[in-house]
C-alpha positions as CSV (number, residue, x, y, z in Angstrom):
1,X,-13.8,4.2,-9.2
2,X,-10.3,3.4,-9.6
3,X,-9.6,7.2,-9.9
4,X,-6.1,8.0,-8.4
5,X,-5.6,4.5,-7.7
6,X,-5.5,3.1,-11.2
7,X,-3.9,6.5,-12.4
8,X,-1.3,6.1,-9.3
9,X,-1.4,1.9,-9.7
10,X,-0.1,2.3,-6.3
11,X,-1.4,2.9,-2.8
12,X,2.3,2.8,-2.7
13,X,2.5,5.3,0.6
14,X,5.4,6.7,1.7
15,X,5.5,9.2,4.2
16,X,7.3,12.0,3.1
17,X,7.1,13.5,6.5
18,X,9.0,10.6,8.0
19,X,11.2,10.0,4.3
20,X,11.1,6.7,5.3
21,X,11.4,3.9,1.8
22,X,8.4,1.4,1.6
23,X,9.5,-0.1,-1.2
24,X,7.9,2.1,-4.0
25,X,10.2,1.9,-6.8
26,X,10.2,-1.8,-6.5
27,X,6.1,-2.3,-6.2
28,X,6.0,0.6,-8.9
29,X,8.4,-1.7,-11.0
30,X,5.9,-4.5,-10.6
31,X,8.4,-6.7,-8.4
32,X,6.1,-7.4,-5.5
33,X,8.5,-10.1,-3.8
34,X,11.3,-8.1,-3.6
35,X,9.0,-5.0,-2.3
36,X,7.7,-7.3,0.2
37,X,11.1,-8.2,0.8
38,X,12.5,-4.8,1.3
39,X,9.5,-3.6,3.2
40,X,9.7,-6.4,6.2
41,X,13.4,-5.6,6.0
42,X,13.3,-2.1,6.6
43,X,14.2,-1.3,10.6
44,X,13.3,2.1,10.2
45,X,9.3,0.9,10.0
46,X,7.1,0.5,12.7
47,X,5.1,-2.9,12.2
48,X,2.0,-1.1,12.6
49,X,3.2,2.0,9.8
50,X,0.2,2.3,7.8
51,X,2.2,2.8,4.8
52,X,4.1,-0.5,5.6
53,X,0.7,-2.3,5.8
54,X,-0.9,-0.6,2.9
55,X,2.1,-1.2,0.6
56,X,2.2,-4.9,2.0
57,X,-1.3,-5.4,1.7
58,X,-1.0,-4.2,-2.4
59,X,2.0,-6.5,-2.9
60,X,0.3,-9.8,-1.6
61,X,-3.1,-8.9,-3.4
62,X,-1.0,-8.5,-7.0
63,X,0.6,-11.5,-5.8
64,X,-2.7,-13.3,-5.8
65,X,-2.7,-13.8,-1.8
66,X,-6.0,-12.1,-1.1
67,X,-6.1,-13.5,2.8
68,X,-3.1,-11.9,3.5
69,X,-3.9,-8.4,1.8
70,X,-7.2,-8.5,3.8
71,X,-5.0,-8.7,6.5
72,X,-3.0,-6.0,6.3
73,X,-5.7,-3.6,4.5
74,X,-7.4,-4.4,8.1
75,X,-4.2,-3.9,9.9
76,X,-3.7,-0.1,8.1
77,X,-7.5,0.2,9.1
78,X,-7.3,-0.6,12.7
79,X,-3.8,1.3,13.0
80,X,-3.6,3.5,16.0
81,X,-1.1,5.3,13.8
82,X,-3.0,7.5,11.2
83,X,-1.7,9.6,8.8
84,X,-1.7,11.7,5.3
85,X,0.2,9.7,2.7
86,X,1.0,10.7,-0.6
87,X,-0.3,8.5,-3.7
88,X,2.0,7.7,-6.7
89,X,-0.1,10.2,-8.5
90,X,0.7,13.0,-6.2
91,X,-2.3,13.6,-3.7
92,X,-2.1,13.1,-0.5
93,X,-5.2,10.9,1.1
94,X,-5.9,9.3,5.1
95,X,-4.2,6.5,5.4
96,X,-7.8,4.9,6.8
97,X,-9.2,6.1,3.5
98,X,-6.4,4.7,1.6
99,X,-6.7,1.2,3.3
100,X,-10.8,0.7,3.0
101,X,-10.0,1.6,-0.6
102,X,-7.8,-1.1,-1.1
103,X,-10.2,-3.6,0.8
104,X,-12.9,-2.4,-1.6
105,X,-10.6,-3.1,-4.4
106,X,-9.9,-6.2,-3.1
107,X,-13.8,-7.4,-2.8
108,X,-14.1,-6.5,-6.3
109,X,-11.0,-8.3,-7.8
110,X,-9.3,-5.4,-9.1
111,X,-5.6,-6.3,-8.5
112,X,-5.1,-8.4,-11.1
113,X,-3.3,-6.1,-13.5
114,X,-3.8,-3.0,-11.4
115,X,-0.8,-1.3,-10.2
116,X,-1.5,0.8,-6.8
117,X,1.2,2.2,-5.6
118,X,2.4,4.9,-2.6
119,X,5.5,6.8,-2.8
């Protein structure tokens, strides 16, 4: 079940709509710090961007910090923002979708050498 996920290795979102950078080539790259880094950096994000928590979420999980990836996987869930984002492999999923993904991922230990990326 890690269909476009595994094959994208990235819930890495970015909204292509908005064009706005959450830190995919660095989480792509496998440097979750400085994506983390980048993404609570970026002005141009709303806190409660789906992509920015999704991304986030993905970063802290490969990092090994599971209660903070719940977090924001809850966080993208609960958004009242809600949106299409495109996957590192191209399609274009719900951000809700996207996020319980990631939380199921995250139950079942898959982020150790996974890669999820959005773009």
């Amino acid at each position: 079940m890690l269909f476009e996920l595994s094959s994208a290795l990235a819930l890495l979102f970015q909204p292509a709509a908005q064009g706005v950078d959450v830190a995919y080539q660095s989480m792509a790259q496998g440097q979750d710090q400085q994506a983390i880094e980048l993404i609570e950096a970026n002005d141009a994000l709303e806190t409660d961007d789906p992509a920015r928590l999704i991304n986030l979420g993905i970063a802290h999980a490969r990092k090994g910090d599971d209660v903070r990836a719940r977090l924001y996987f809850q966080a993208a869930i609960d958004s009242r923002e809600r949106y299409d984002l495109e996957t590192a492999s191209g399609n274009w999923v719900d951000s809700r979708t996207l996020a319980r993904r990631a939380m199921k991922m995250l139950d079942r230990g898959e982020f150790g050498g996974q890669r999820m990326t959005l773009r």
